[in-house]
N, C-alpha and C positions, 0 to 999 in steps of 0.2 A: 291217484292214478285211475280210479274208476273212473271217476267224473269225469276223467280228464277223454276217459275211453267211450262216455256216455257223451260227452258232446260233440266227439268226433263223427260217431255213428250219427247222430242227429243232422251234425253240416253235412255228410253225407245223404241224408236221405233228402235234406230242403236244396243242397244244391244240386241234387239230380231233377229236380224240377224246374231249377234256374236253367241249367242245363237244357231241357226239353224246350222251355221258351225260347232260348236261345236260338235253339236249329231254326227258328223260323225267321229270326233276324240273318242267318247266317245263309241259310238256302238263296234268299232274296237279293242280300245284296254280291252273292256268290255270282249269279246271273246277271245281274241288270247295274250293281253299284249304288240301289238304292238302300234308303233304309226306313225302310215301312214306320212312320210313327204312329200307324194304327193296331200294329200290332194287340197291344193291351185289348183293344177293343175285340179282336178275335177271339183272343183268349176269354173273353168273358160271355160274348156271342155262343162258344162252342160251350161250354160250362151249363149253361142255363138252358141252353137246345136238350143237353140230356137231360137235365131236372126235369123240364118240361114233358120229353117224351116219356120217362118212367113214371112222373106221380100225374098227370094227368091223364098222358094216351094209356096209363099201366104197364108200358112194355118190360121186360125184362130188362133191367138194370145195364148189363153187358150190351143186350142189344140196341138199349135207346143210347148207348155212348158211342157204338161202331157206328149208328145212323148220322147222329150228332155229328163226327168226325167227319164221316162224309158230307155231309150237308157245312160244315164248315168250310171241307177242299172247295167244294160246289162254289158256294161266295167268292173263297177268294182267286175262283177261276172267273166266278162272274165280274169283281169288281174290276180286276186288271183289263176281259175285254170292255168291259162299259166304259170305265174311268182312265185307264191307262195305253191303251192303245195305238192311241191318236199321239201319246207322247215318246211313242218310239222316234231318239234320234237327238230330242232337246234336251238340252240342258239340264245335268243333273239334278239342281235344285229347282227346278221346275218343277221335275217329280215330285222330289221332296215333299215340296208344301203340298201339293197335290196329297200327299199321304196325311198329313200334317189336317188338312181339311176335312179330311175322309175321316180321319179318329175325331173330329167333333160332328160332325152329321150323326154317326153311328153313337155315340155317346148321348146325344139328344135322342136320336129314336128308341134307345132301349130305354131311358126316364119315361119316355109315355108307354112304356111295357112295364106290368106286376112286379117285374124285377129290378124296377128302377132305385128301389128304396125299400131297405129291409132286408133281414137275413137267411138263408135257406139253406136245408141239408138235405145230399141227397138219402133217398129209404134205404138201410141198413143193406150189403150186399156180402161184408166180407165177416167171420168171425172175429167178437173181440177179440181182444188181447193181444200178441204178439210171440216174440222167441226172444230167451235170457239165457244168458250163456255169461257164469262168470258175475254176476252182478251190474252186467251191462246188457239193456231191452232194445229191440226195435220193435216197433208197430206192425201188422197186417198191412197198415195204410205208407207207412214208409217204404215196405220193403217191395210196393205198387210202384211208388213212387221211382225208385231204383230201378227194378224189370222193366219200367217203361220206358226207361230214358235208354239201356242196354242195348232193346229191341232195335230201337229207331237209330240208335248209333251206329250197329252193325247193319243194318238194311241202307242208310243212306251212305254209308262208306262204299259199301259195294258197288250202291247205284253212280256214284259218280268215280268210282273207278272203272266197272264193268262193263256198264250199261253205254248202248250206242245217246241215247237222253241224257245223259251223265255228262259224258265227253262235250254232249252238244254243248251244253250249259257251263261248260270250264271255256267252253271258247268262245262264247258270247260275253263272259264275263272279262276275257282276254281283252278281245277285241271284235266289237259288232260288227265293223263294217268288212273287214276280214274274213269273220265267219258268214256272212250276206254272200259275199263275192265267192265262197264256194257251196253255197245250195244248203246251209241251215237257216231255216226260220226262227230267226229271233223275236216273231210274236209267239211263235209254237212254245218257245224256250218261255220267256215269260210266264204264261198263262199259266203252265207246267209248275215252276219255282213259282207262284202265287196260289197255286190250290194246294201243291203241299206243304206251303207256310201254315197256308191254313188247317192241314190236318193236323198238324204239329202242336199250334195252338190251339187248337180243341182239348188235345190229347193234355196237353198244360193244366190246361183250366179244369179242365174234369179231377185230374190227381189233386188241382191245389184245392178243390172243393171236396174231395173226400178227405183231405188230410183236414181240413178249417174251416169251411163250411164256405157257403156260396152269399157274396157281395158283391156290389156293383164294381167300388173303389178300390176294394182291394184287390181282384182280378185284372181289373185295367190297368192298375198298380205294378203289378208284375211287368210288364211291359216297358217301364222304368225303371225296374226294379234291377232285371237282368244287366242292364248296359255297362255297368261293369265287368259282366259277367263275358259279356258280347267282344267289348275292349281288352281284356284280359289274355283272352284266350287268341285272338285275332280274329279279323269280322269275316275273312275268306276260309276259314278252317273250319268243319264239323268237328275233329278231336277236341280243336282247341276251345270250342264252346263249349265242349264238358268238361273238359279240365279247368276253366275257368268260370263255370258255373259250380262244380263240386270247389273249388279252394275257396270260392267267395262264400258258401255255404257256410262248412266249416272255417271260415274266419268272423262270420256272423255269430254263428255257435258262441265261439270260444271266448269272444267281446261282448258277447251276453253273460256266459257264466263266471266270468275273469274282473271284466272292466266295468262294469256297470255298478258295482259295489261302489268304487273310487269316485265314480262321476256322480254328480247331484242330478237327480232326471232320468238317471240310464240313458239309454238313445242309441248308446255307440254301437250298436250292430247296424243301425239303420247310416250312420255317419263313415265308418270305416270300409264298408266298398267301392265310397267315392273317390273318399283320401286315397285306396289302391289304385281308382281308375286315373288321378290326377300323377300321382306318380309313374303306370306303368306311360301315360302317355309322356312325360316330362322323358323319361329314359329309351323310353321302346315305342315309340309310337303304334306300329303295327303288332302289337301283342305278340304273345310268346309264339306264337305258331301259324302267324299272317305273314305272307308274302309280299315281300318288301320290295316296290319298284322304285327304278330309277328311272326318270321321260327325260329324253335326249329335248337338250334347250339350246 
């Protein structure tokens, strides 16, 4: 039963990171119907922006991450008006590859950056150790991991119930030419759901590199990683990305401490979030908590 309680708490703290990656696939394609497949690359963009400004510029730890974060939103408000723009109106898999392209451009440029090859941690910020209660531990860096996903949960649930930007972006993702015809700007909405992709993913990469330290592949990685996580929960929901980031978590956990034994290789944590995402699409297409339409034919 310990164990059983120690790997729960664990799927809990890696799928609140899934989770946190998640909001950025889910804000995006909330607005627009796309689905950023540069994501990864954000995440790993925002991640090494903080390494960078704590151990070179020396900033305070906290501070080069808030920077980083922002400087993250900043990109991904610059690349939508640069690159995406011009593609208000076309065809969805237009964008697509457009994103699809965009994650190998940035994946080349950060190879000719220091961080292209090699591994890095950032300088120590939080006390070792953790809290044990019961003979079950979590981390300092898990329980980040957790509070961070909490914050952004509740701040964006608000923003798109509350907020006059919220609304805008439920009805562009409705229907664009709809919401044109009464006076929102659907590049405004854009640009908007693209720089807070991008704070999203900073915030990502920065937890997944204090928890395991900082890599090209396996930061970019994330961004693949999630898609189950994305599918699960449904691609238009904020809940549902976390609900479906923490289960695929703890279902990695538990395929690691359980199944891995019986298999030759191990693997199956990395194999059974797929197996979940092929099934929930087989049964449920629009995941537990996405909004199911029917278009009049």
């Amino acid at each position: 039963m310990r164990d059983f309680l120690q790997f729960l708490l664990s799927g809990i703290a890696v799928g609140s990171i899934y989770a946190l990656a998640a909001l950025g696939f889910v804000l995006i394609y909330k607005s627009s119907r796309v689905i950023n497949f540069a994501h990864g690359q954000f995440i790993a963009i925002g991640a090494f922006a903080a390494y960078a400004l704590a151990t070179w510029a020396k900033l305070p730890f906290w501070l080069a991450a808030l920077l980083a974060i922002l400087a993250t939103a900043f990109l991904g408000f610059a690349v939508e008006k640069i690159f995406l723009k011009r593609m208000v109106g076309q065809p969805i898999i237009s964008v697509i590859m457009v994103t699809i392209g965009l994650a190998s451009v940035l994946d080349g440029l950060m190879y000719l950056t220091p961080f292209g090859s090699g591994n890095f941690s950032y300088p120590p910020f939080l006390p070792p150790g953790g809290l044990s209660l019961g003979g079950v531990s979590i981390s300092y860096t898990q329980l980040l991991a957790i509070g961070f996903t909490a914050i952004f949960l509740l701040l964006f649930t608000w923003f798109f119930r509350r907020s006059t930007l919220g609304v805008s972006m439920r009805a562009v993702a409705d229907d664009q030419m709809a919401s044109m015809s009464v006076g929102v700007s659907v590049e405004r909405v854009f640009a908007l759901a693209w720089a807070v992709a991008g704070l999203t993913a900073a915030a990502a990469g920065i937890v997944v590199g204090t928890v395991s330290g900082l890599n090209q592949g396996g930061l970019i990685g994330i961004g693949l990683a999630v898609f189950p996580a994305v599918i699960l929960g449904g691609l238009d929901s904020i809940p549902g990305a976390v609900v479906g980031g923490v289960t695929i978590g703890v279902l990695q956990q538990l395929a690691a401490g359980y199944l891995n034994q019986y298999v030759p290789g191990g693997g199956t944590e990395y194999v059974l979030p797929f197996v979940v995402l092929l099934v929930m699409l087989w049964f449920k297409p629009y995941g537990l908590f996405g909004i199911e339409e029917i278009e009049r034919v």
